[in-house]
N, C-alpha and C positions, 0 to 999 in steps of 0.2 A: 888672683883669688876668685873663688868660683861666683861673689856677691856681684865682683866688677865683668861678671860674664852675663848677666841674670839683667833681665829688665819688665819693664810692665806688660810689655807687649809680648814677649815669650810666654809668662807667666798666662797672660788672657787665651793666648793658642790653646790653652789646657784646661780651663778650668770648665767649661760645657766639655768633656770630654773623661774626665775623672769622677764619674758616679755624680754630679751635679747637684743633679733631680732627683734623685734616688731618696723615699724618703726618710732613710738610715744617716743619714749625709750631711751632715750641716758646717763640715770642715770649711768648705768653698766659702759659705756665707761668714763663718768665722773671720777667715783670710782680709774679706772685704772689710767686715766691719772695725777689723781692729787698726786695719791701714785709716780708716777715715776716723777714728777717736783716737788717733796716738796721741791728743795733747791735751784731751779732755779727762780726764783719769776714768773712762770706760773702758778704754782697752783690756782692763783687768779682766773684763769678762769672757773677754773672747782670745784673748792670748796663747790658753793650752792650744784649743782646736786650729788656730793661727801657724803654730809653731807643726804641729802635726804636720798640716798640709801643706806646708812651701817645704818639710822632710819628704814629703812624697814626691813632688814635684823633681826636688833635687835630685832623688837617688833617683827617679827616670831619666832627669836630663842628665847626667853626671857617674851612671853607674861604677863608674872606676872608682870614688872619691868617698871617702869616709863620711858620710853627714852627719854632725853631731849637732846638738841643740846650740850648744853657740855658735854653728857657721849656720841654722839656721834662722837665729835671729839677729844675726849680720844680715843675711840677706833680706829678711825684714824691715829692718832700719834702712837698709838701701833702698829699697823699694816706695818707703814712705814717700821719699824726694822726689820719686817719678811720679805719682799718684796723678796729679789733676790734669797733667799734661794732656792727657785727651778726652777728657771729663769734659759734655758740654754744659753740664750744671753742675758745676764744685759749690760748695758748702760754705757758708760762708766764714771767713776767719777772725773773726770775733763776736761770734753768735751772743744774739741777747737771752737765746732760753734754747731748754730743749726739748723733743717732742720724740713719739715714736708712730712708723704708720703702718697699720694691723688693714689686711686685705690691701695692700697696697696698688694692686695694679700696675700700671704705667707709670706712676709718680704723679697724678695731679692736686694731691694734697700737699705734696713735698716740694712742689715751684713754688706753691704759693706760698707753704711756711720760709721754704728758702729766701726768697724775694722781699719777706720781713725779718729777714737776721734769726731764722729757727737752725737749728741744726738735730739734723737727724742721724738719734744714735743705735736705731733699730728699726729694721724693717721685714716685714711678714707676707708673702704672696706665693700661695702654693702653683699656681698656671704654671709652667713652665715656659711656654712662650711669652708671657708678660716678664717672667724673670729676664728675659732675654733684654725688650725692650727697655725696661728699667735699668741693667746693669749698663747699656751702652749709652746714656745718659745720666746715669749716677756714678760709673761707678762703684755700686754695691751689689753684690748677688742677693736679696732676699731669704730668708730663712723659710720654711717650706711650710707644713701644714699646722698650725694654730693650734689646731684642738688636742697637739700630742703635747705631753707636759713636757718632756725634755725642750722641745720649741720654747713654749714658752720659758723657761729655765736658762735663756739665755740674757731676756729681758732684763735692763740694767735698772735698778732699785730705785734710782732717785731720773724726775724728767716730770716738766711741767703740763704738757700736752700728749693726752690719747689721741689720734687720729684714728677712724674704723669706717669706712665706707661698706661695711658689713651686709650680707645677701640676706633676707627676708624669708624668715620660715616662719612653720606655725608653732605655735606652742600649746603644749600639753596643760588645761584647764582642770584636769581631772586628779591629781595630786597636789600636796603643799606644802611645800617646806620651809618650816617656822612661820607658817604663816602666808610664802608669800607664795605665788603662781611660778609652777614646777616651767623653769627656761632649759633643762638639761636635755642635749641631744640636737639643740641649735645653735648657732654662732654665737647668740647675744649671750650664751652661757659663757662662753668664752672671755669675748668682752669682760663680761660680768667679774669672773676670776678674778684679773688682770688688774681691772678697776678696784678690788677689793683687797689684792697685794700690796700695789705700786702707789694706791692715794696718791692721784697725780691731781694737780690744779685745776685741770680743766679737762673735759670727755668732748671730744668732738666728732657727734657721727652723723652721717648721710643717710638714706636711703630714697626708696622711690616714693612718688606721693602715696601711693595708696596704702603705704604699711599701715596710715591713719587706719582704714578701713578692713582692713585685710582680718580675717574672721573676724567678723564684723565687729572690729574695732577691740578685739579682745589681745592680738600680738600686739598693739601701739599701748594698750593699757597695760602689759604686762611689762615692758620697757619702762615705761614711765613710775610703777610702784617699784621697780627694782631699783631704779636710780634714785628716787626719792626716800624711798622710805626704809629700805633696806639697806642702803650706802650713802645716804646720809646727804643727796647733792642736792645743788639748787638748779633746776632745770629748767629751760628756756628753750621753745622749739616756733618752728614758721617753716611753710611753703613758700617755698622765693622759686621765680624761672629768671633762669641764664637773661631772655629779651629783657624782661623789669627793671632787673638787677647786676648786670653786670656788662651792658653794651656789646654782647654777641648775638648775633640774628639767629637764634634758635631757641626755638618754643621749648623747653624743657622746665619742666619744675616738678622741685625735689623738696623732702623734707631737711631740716636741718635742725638737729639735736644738739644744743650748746649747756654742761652743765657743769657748775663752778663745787667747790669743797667749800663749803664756809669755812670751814678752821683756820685755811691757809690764806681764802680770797676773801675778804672782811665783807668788800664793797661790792661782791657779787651785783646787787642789785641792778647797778649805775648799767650794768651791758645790755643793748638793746640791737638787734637784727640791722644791717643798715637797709635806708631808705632805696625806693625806688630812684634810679635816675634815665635820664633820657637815652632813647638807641639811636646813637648815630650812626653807626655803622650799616652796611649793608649786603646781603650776598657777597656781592664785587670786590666787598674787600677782602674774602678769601676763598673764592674761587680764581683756580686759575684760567690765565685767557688762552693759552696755548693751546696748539690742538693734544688729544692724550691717545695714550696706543690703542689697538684699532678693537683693544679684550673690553675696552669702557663701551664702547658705542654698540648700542643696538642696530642691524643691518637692515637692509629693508624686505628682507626675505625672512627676521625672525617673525613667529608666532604673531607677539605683541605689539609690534610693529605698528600696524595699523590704526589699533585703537591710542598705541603715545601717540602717533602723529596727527592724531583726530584731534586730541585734547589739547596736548601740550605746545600753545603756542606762544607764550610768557616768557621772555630771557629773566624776565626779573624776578622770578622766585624759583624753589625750589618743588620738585612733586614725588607725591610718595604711591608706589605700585601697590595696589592695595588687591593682592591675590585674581582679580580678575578685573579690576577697573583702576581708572589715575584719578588720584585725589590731589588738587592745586590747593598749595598753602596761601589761602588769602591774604593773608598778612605781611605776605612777600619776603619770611624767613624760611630758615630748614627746620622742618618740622624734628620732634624728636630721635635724634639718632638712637637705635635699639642695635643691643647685643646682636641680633636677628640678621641682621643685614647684609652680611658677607655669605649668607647659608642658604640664600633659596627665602628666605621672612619675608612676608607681605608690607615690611614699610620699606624697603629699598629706596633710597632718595634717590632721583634722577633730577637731572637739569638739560634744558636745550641751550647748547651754546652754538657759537657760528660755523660747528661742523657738523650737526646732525644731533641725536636726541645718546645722553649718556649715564650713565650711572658716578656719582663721585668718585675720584680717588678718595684713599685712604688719607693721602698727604692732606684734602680735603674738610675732611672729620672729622681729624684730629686738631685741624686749625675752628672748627667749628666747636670745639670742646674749648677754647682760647690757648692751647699750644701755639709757641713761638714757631715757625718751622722754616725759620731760617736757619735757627738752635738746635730745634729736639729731633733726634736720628730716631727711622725706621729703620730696625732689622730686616734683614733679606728672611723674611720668612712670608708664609703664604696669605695674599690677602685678604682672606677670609678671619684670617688670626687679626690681620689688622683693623678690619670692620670691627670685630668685636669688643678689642680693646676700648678702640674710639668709642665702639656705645656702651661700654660699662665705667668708662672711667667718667670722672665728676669734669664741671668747668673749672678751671684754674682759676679766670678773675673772680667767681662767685665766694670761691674757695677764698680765693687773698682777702676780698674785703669782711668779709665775715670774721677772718681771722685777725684782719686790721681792729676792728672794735672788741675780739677776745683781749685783745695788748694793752688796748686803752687801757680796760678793765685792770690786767696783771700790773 
C-alpha cells in the first residue's frame, strides 16, 4: 500500500520545495500542524488543507496511483507514528494548557512553554529562513504572514496563552477609533485582532526596552490603553535582562508585557515578575574552547587588525566592534546580541581565545540567547541568517521563568 511506502523523511524532502513560502500556501503549515494536534481535538482546523497537501505529495510521488481522500488520510494517520522520531523538541504528551506563538522566530518562546508542559497548537513566522530553523527542531512549518486574515483564519478558538515577541512600529496619533488611538497598519493591530477573537487567559509579549520610549512614549501608551481598556485586561509589565534574571552572561534587557482576562483569571493579581537571582555562569560556559574555521578569525593583514590587537587583550569577556573602535564589556559578559551582527552592524561581538582574535560562531549566540545546543539544530543556511536569528529571538530561561509564575497564577 502506497501509506507503507511513505515516510516522515520522504515527506520532509518536499515540503521546502512545494511553494512553502509562497504566501498563497499555507497547505505545508497545515500538514504540520495537524500531525502535531492529532489527539488534542485541533486538528479539525487544519485537516482540509492537511489532506490537500500529502494529495499533492502523493500524486508526485506515486503518479501511476489513483489518490483518493481516504488513501490520503491513511497516509496521514501513518505519518502520525513517525512524527517525533526526529524532533529535537517534541511537545509534550500530556500538556497542562495550550498556547499559540505569533512572530515566532526560532522557537524561543515555545522551549520555554514546552519545558513547562504548554503545547503548541499554532505557530506564525513569516522569515523564511527562520521557518526553516524552527521546523527542524519542532517539527512545525509556521504559518506565514499574520496580517492576512486567512492566516489568521486558521487560528484554533479556544488556548490559554498568546505568545507575540512582536516588532515595534509607530503608531498613528492622529485618528480614533471609538475612542481609542488608531494601531491599524502595525503589528500590534494584529495582536490586537487576535486578542479580541480568541479571549485567551493570558497575552504574553516581548519587545525591546525602548518601545517604553519610542515616540516618546506615545507607541507604549498606545499598547497599554488597547489592552486595558479597550479589551478589558489586567496588565502587568517590567524591564528584566537575561544577566539579572535568568543566569546568562549577556547584557540584554527587554520589556515584558504580562496581561491576564479577569473573567477567566479571578486571581490576576497574585502574579508578579520573578525576582533577580545571582549569575553564576560565565562566558566559558558557552563559549567554545576549540579552535574555529579560519572565516572567524581576523588575519593579521585585515584592516582592523591592529587596532583589535591594541585593545583586546581580556580572554574573559566578550568586545563589541563599534564601526571604527573596540568596546570591552566591563562586566565581563556578551554585550547585547543585535539582529545587525552577521551584516556588516557595528556591534559584532568578538572574543580573543588562544588562537588569535575572532568573531562568535553562530552556534555561540544562540547558546548566549540560553539554547540548549547539544539539542537545538542549525540549518545549513548562511550565517548571516544565523546572526540574526540569534539577535532577534528572546532568552529562553527569561522566557520559562516569567512563564513559571504566569502558571502559578492559571
Amino acid at each position: 500500500m502506497i501509506k507503507e511506502r511513505i515516510d516522515i523523511e520522504n515527506i520532509d524532502g518536499q515540503l521546502f520545495e512545494i511553494k512553502v513560502v509562497e504566501p498563497e500556501n499555507s497547505k505545508p503549515a497545515s500538514f504540520t500542524h495537524y500531525l502535531h494536534n492529532h489527539t488534542n481535538g485541533v486538528s479539525q482546523f487544519y485537516k482540509k488543507d492537511a489532506l490537500a497537501f500529502v494529495k499533492e505529495i502523493l500524486k508526485k510521488e506515486f503518479p501511476t496511483n489513483e489518490i483518493t481522500d481516504k488513501v490520503a488520510e491513511d497516509a496521514l494517520q501513518y505519518l502520525i507514528f513517525d512524527l517525533n522520531k526526529s524532533v529535537p523538541f517534541p511537545a509534550p504528551e500530556n500538556p497542562k494548557f495550550k498556547f499559540i506563538d505569533l512572530f515566532a522566530g526560532i522557537g524561543g518562546f515555545r522551549i520555554a512553554m514546552q519545558n513547562l508542559g504548554g503545547k503548541c497548537i499554532y505557530t506564525s513566522e513569516w522569515n523564511k529562513e527562520a521557518q526553516k530553523t524552527y521546523r527542524a527542531n519542532f517539527g512545525d512549518i509556521p504559518f506565514g504572514d499574520i496580517t492576512k486574515e486567512r492566516v489568521k483564519n486558521y487560528i484554533p478558538h479556544k488556548f490559554d496563552i498568546l505568545c507575540a515577541g512582536f516588532p515595534c512600529q509607530a503608531f498613528s496619533i492622529a485618528g480614533n477609533r471609538k475612542g481609542f488611538s488608531d494601531t491599524r497598519g502595525t503589528l500590534f493591530f494584529d495582536v490586537e485582532q487576535i486578542i479580541e477573537k480568541h479571549r485567551p487567559k493570558v497575552v504574553f509579549l516581548e519587545n525591546v526596552k525602548n518601545l517604553v520610549s519610542h515616540d516618546k512614549g506615545k507607541t507604549f501608551q498606545v499598547i497599554i490603553e488597547i489592552l486595558e481598556k479597550k479589551l478589558g485586561y489586567k496588565v502587568f509589565y517590567d524591564i528584566l535582562n537575561s544577566m539579572t534574571h535568568a543566569n546568562i552572561p549577556q547584557n540584554r534587557e527587554r520589556i515584558f508585557i504580562v496581561a491576564f482576562d479577569p473573567k477567566q483569571v479571578s486571581n490576576y493579581s497574585d502574579f508578579s515578575f520573578p525576582d533577580k537571582i545571582s549569575l553564576t555562569k560565565t562566558i566559558h560556559d558557552i563559549l567554545d574552547n576549540d579552535k574555529k574555521e579560519t572565516k572567524y578569525y581576523y588575519s593579521k593583514e585585515h584592516k582592523y587588525y591592529p587596532e583589535l590587537s591594541k585593545t583586546m587583550k581580556n580572554k574573559n569577556t566578550v568586545y563589541q566592534w563599534r564601526r571604527v573602535y573596540v568596546r570591552e564589556n566591563k562586566s565581563n559578559v556578551c554585550p547585547t546580541l543585535t539582529a545587525n551582527m552577521g551584516t556588516g552592524g557595528h556591534n559584532v561581538p568578538l572574543i580573543k581565545d588562544n588562537f588569535g582574535i575572532r568573531k562568535l560562531i553562530p552556534k555561540e549566540c544562540f547558546a548566549f540567547q540560553g539554547y540548549n545546543m547539544d539539542k537545538y539544530v542549525l540549518p545549513k543556511i548562511a550565517d548571516s541568517k544565523l546572526y540574526m536569528q540569534a539577535g532577534n529571538s528572546v532568552t529562553t530561561n527569561l522566557i520559562e521563568r516569567i512563564t513559571n509564575e504566569i502558571i502559578r497564577v492559571l
